[in-house]
TORVOFI-31786 format. One record per residue (C-alpha): residue number from 1; residue in one letter; x, y, z. Coordinates in Angstrom, 3 decimals. Layout:
+-----+------+----------+----------+----------+
|  nr | rest |       c1 |       c2 |       c3 |
+-----+------+----------+----------+----------+
| NUM |    A |        X |        Y |        Z |
...
+-----+------+----------+----------+----------+
END
This chain:
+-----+------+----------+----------+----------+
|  nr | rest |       c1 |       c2 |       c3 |
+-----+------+----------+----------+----------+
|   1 |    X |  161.708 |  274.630 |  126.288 |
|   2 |    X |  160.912 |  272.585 |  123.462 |
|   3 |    X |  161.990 |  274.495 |  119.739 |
|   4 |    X |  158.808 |  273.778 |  118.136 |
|   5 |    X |  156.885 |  275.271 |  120.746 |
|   6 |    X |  159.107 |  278.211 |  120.692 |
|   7 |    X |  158.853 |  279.172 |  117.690 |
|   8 |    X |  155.035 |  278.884 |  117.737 |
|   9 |    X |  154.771 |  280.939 |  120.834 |
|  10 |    X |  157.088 |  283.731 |  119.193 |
|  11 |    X |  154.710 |  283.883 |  116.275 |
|  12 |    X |  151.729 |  285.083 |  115.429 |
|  13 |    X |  150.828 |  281.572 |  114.100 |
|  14 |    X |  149.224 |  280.211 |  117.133 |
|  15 |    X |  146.561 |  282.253 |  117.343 |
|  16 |    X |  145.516 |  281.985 |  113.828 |
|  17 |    X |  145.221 |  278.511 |  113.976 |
|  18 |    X |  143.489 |  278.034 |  116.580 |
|  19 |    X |  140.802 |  280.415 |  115.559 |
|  20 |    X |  140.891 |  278.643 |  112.407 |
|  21 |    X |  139.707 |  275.410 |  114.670 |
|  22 |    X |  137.055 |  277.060 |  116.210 |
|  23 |    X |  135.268 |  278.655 |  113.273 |
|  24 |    X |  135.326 |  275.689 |  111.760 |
|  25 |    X |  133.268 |  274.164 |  114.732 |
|  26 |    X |  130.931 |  276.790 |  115.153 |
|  27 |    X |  127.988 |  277.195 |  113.005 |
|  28 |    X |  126.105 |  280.198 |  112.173 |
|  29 |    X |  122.849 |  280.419 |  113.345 |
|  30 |    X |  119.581 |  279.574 |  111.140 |
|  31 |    X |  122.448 |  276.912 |  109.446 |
|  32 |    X |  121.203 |  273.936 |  109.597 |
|  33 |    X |  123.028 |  270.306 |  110.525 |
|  34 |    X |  124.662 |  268.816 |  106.988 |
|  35 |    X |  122.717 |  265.271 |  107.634 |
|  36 |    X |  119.475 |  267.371 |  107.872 |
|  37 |    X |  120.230 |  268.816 |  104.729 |
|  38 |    X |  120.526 |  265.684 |  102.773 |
|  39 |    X |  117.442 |  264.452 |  104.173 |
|  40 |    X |  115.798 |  266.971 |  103.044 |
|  41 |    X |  116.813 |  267.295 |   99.665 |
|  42 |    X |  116.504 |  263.140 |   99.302 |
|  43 |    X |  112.031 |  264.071 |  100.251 |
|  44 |    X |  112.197 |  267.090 |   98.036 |
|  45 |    X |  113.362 |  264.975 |   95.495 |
|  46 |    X |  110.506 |  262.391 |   96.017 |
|  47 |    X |  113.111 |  259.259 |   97.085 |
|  48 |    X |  111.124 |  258.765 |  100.091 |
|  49 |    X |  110.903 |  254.753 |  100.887 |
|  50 |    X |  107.738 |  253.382 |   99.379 |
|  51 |    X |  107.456 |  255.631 |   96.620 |
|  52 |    X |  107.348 |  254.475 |   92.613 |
|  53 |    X |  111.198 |  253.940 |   92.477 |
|  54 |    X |  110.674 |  250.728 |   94.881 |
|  55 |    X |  106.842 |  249.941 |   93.599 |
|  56 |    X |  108.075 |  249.118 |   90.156 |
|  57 |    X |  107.609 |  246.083 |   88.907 |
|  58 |    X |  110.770 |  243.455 |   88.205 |
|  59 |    X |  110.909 |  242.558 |   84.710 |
|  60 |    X |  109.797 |  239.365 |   84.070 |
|  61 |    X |  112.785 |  236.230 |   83.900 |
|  62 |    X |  112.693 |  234.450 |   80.961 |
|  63 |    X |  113.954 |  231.304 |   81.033 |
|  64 |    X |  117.052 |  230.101 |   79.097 |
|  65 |    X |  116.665 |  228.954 |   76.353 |
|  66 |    X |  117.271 |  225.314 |   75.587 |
|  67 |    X |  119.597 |  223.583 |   73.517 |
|  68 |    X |  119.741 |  220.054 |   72.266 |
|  69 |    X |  121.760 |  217.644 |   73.928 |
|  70 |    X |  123.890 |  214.240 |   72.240 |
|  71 |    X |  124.775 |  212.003 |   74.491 |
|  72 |    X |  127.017 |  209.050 |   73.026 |
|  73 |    X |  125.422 |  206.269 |   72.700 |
|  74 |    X |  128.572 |  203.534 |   72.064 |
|  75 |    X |  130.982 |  202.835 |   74.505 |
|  76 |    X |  134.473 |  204.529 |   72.883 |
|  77 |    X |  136.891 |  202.156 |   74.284 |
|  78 |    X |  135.115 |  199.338 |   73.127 |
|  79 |    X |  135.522 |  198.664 |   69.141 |
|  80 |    X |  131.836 |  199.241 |   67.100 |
|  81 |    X |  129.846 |  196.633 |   65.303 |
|  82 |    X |  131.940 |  196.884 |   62.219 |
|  83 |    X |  135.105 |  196.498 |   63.745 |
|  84 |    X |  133.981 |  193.813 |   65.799 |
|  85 |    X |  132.642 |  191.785 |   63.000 |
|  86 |    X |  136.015 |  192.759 |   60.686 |
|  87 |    X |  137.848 |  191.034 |   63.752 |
|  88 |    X |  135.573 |  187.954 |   64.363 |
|  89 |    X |  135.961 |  187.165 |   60.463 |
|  90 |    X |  139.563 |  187.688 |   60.669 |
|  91 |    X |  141.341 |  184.661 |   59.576 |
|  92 |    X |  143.386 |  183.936 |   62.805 |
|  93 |    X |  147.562 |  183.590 |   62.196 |
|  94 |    X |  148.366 |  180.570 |   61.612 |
|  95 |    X |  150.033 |  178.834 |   65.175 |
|  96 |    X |  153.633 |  177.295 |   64.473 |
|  97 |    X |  153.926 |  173.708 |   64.087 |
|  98 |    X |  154.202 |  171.752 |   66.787 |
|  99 |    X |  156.771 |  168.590 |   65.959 |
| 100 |    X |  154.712 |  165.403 |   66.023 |
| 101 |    X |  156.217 |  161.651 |   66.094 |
| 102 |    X |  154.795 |  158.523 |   66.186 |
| 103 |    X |  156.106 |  155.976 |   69.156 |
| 104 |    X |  153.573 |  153.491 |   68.726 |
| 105 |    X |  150.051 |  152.090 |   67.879 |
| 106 |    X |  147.835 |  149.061 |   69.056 |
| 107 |    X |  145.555 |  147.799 |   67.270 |
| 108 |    X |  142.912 |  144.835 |   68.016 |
| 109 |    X |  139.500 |  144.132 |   66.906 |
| 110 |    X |  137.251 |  146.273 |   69.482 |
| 111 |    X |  140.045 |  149.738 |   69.575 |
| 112 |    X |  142.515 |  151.122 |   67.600 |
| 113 |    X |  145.182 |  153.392 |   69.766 |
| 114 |    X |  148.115 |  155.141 |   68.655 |
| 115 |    X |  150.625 |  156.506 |   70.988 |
| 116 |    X |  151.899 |  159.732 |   69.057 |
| 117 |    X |  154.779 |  162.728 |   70.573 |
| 118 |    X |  152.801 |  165.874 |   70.541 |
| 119 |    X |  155.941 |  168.687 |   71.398 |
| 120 |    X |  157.054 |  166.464 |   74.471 |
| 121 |    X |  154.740 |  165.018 |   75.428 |
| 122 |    X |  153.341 |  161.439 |   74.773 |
| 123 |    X |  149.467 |  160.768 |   74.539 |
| 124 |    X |  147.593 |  157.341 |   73.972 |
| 125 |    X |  145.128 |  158.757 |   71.608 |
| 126 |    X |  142.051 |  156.913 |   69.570 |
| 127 |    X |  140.571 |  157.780 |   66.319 |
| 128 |    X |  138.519 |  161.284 |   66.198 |
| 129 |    X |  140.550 |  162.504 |   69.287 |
| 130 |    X |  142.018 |  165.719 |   68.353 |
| 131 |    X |  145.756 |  167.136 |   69.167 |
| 132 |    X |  146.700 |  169.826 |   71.800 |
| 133 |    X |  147.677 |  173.190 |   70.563 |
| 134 |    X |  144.862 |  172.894 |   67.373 |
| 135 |    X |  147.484 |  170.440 |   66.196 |
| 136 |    X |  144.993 |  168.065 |   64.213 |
| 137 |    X |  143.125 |  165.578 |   64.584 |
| 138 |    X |  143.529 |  161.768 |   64.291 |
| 139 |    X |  141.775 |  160.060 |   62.179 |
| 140 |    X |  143.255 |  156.536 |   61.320 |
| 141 |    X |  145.184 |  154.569 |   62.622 |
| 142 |    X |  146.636 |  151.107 |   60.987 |
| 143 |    X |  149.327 |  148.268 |   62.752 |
| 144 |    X |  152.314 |  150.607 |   61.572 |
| 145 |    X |  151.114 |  154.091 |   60.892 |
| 146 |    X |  148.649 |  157.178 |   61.951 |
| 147 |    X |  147.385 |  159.587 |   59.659 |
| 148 |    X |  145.935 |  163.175 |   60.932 |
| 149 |    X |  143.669 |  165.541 |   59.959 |
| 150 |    X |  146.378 |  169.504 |   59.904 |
| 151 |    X |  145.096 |  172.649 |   59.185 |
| 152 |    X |  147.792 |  172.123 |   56.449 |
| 153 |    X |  146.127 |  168.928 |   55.480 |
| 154 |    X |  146.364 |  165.362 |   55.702 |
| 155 |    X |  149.519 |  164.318 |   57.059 |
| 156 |    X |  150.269 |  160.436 |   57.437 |
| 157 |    X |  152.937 |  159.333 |   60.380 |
| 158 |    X |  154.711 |  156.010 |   59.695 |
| 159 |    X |  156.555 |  153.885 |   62.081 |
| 160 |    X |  158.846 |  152.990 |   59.401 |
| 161 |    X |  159.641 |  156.625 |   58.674 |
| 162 |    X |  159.926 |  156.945 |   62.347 |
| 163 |    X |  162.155 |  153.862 |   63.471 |
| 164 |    X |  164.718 |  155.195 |   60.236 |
| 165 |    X |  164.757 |  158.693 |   62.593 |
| 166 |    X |  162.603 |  161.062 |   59.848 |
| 167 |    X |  159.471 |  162.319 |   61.585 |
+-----+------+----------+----------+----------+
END
């Protein structure tokens, strides 16, 4: 025999308990069912569906209210009018010299032509042509020299200068 139900069968405890169970099954008579109760106390109270609780009227919704709204107007990766203008007028640094020599010139009634060394590289050039690299522009040219128009100014290139080795 099992100890537990030894000692319960030894005791008084068992049946105490289980009258304890079935009292608290039973109800008295004229009692009536707990879920009867609340329903009764819930129309007592007047919260039957459809009375004023539920006919009330929602409060009206205001709407929210507004507030003003800034878009940007200018791009912000792109500079404004001010700076753009400040950078147009900006004097632009000056480009390094590029060496110039004379090698030659031709000159006969109907064209003049000098042949001048522009960093390398030799061009046949006429008067008003201008130089690569905003070098200058020629703007005479005579049986033994060329002059040109710099952003430094006037600058005359002699093939006397030249055949001595200056530039």
């Amino acid at each position: 025999m099992n100890p537990f139900h030894a000692i319960l069968s030894q005791s008084s405890l068992l049946p105490a308990l289980t009258l304890g169970l079935l009292a608290g099954c039973h109800r008295p008579a004229g009692t009536e069912h707990p879920v009867e109760a609340t329903r009764a106390w819930i129309q007592r109270e007047g919260f039957v569906p459809g009375t004023a609780a539920e006919e009330a009227p929602a409060p009206a919704l205001q709407p929210p209210a507004r507030t003003p709204i800034t878009v940007a107007t200018s791009d912000p990766f792109q500079p404004d009018a001010a700076t753009r203008a400040a950078l147009r007028n900006a004097a632009a640094p000056p480009a390094p010299p590029v060496p110039i020599r004379i090698v030659g010139t031709l000159v006969r009634p109907d064209a003049a032509l000098a042949l001048l060394d522009v960093g390398g590289q030799t061009l046949p050039l006429r008067v008003g042509d201008r130089l690569p690299q905003g070098a200058g522009q020629l703007i005479r040219v005579t049986p033994d020299s060329a002059e040109l128009a710099t952003p430094r100014g006037p600058r005359l290139l002699s093939l006397t200068t030249a055949a001595r080795g200056r530039p």
